[in-house]
N, C-alpha and C positions, 0 to 999 in steps of 0.2 A: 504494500500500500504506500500510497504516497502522501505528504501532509498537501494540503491546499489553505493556503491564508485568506481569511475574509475578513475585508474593508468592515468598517462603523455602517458605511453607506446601504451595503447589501447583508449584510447578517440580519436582517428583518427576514428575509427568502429562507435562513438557513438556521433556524429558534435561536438564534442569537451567539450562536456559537462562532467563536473567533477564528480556528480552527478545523478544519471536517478530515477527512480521509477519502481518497477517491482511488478506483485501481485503473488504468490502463499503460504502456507501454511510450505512447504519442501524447501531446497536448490535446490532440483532437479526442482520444480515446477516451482520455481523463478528463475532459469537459464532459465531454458524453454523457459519462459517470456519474458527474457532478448534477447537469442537469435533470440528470433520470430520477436522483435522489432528492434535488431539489428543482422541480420543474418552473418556479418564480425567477430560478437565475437565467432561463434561456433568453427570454427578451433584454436582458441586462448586460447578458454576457457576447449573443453572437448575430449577427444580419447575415444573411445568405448564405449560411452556413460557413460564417470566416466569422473571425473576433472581429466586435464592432471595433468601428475605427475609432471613440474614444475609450476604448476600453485599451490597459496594457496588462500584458501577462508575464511574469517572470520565471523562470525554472534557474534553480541556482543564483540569483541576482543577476541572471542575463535576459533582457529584454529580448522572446521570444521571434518575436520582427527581424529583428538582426540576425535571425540564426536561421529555423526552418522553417517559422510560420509553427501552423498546427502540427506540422510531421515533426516538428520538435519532439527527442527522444526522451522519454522521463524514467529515472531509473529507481528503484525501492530506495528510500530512505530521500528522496529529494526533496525538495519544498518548493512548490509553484505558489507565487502570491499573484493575486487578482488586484488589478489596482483601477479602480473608472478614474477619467479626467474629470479632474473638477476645475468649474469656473466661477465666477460670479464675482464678489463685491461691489464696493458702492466707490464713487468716485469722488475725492477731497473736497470736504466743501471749503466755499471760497470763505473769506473772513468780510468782504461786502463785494456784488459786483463787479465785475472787472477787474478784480485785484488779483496776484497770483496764489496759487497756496501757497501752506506755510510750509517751512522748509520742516526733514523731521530732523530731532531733533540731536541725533547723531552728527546733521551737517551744520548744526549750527554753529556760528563763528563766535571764536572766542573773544573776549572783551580786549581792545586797545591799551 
């Protein structure tokens, strides 16, 4: 078996568990796996049967993209973490109008 790491984001799909185990040989296998046992992660995890494009997968700390895609080879004892992209935040607000934001405060300049 292989460990699989679950985001904050999708452990809702999987009782909350940080953690799961899934068995297959490939990425593709052990998604499989993963989905069958937890069939909420399929829409999260894959579109046309490839890893959605904000989704990253890792086996070993190597971004699965860089290597074989899903024929990525996964071997007993490895760790594939799931990672979705995340985006959002809010943009600085101004201090009035027209003015720039404030600088943070790490860049701020020291006193003369």
């Amino acid at each position: 078996m292989k460990t699989v790491r679950i985001p904050p984001t999708l452990r809702t799909e999987t009782g909350g568990e940080r953690q799961v185990h899934a068995a297959g040989g490939t990425v593709r296998e052990l998604l499989d796996d993963l989905m069958h046992k937890f069939p909420g992660l399929r829409n999260q995890l894959v579109e046309d049967d490839e890893i959605a494009p904000f989704v990253n997968v890792y086996v070993e700390g190597e971004d699965v993209r860089t290597l074989d895609g899903l024929d990525t080879p996964v071997h007993d004892g490895n760790t594939v973490i799931l990672l979705p992209a995340m985006a959002g935040g809010a943009p600085t607000p101004l201090a009035a109008a027209g003015s720039r934001p404030a600088e943070p405060a790490s860049a701020a300049r020291s006193p003369r």
